[in-house]
C-alpha positions in Angstrom: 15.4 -6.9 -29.5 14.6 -8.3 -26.1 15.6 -6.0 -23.4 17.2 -7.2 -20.2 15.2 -5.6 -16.5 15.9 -5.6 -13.7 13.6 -6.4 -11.0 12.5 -4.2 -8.5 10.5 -2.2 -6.0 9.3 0.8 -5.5 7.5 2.4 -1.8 5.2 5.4 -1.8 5.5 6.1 1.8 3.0 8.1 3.7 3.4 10.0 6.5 2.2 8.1 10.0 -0.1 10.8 10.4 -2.3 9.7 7.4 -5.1 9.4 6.3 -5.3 12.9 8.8 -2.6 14.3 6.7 -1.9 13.1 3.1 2.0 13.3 2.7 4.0 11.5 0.5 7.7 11.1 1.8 10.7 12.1 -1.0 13.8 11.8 -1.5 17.1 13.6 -3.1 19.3 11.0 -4.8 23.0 11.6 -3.9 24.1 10.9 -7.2 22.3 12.8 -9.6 21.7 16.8 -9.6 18.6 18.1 -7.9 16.4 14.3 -8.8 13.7 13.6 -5.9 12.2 9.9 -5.9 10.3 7.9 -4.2 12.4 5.5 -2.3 13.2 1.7 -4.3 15.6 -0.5 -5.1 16.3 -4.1 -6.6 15.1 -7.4 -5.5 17.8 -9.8 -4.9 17.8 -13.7 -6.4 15.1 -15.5 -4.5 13.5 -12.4 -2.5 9.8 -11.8 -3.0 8.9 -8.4 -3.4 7.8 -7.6 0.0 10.8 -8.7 1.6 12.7 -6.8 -1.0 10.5 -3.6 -0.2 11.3 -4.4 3.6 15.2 -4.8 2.8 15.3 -1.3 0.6 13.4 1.0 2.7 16.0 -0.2 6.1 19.0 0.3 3.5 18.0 3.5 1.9 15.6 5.3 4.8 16.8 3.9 8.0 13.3 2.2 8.4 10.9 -0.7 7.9 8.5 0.0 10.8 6.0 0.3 7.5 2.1 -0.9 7.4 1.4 -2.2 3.4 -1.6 -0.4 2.3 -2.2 -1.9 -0.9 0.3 -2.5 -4.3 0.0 -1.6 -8.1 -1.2 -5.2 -10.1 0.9 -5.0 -12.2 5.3 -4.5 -13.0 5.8 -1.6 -14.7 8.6 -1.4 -17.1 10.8 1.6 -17.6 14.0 1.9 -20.1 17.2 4.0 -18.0 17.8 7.3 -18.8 21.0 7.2 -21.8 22.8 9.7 -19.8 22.9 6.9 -16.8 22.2 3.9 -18.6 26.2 2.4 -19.0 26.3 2.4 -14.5 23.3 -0.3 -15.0 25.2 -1.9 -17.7 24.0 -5.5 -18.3 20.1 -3.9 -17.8 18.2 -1.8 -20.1 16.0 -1.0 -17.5 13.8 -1.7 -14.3 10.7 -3.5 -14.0 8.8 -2.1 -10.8 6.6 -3.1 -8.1 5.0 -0.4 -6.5 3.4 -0.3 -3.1 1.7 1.6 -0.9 2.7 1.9 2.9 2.3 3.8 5.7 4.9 4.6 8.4 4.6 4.0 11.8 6.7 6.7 13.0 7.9 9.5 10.8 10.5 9.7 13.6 12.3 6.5 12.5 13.6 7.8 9.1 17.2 7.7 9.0 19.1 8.6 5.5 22.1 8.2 7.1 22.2 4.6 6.4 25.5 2.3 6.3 26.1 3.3 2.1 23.9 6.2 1.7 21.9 6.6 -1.3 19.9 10.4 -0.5 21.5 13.6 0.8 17.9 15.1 2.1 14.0 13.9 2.2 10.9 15.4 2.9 7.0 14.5 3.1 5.3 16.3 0.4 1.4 16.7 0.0 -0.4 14.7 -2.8 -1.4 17.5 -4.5 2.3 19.1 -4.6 4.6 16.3 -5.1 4.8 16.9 -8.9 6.3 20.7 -8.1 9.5 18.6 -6.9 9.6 15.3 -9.4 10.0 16.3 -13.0 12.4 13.5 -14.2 11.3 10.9 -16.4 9.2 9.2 -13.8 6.6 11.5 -13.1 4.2 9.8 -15.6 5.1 6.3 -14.0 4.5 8.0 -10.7 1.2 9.6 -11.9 0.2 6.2 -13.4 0.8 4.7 -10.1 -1.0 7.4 -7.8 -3.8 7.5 -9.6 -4.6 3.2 -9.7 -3.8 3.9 -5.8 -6.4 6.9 -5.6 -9.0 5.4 -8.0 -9.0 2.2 -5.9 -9.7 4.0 -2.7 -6.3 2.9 -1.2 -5.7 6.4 -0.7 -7.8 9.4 0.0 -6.3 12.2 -0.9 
């Protein structure tokens, strides 16, 4: 059975302070108990993925005062959750572009945004930001850390 994704992108966002301080900014969804992400979002007909990152992080963080470090090669694919899976109802899924950016001012970040999507965030540090996600991301998110560690995009 071919299954139907949906295209999108995905932003670990450091801290402006980095590479001085290594935090990892997180979010808690709105809509779902006690889930922290990393912020992301679908990429609209004709939108590359870096304007699509650009559009997302002013929709969902208040911000796109961002410098692109690096991004993952490749999509990743990921199936929804069955609990959630009828509100994304014709996809079966997402298939992600992650990137790698760096804030220019932590003092930008704005949640309340015009149709919020996050009721709190916080920067984490790399070595604790798997005490917070524990949904069904966190190997995705290792996956993705790791490439970005390994690659030297980011010392940590």
């Amino acid at each position: 059975m071919n299954k139907n994704y949906r295209p999108n992108v995905s932003a670990v966002v450091l801290t402006s302070r980095y590479p001085s301080s290594c935090e990892i900014l997180i979010a808690k969804r709105l809509d779902m108990k006690d889930i922290w992400q990393f912020p992301q979002g679908g990429i609209d007909t004709g939108e590359n993925p870096q304007d699509a990152l650009r559009r997302e992080l002013r929709e969902e963080i208040g911000t796109d005062q961002i410098e692109i470090l690096a991004q993952y090669p490749d999509w990743i694919n990921y199936d929804f959750p069955s609990p959630v899976a009828h509100k994304f109802y014709p996809f079966d899924g997402q298939s992600q572009k992650y990137f790698l950016v760096r804030l220019k001012s932590d003092s930008l970040i704005n949640i309340a945004t015009e149709n919020p999507e996050f009721s709190d965030y916080t920067f984490v540090k790399f070595d604790k930001i798997f005490d917070r996600i524990k949904h069904f991301k966190k190997p995705i998110y290792k996956q993705v850390l790791d490439y970005f560690k390994k690659e030297g995009f980011l010392s940590c």
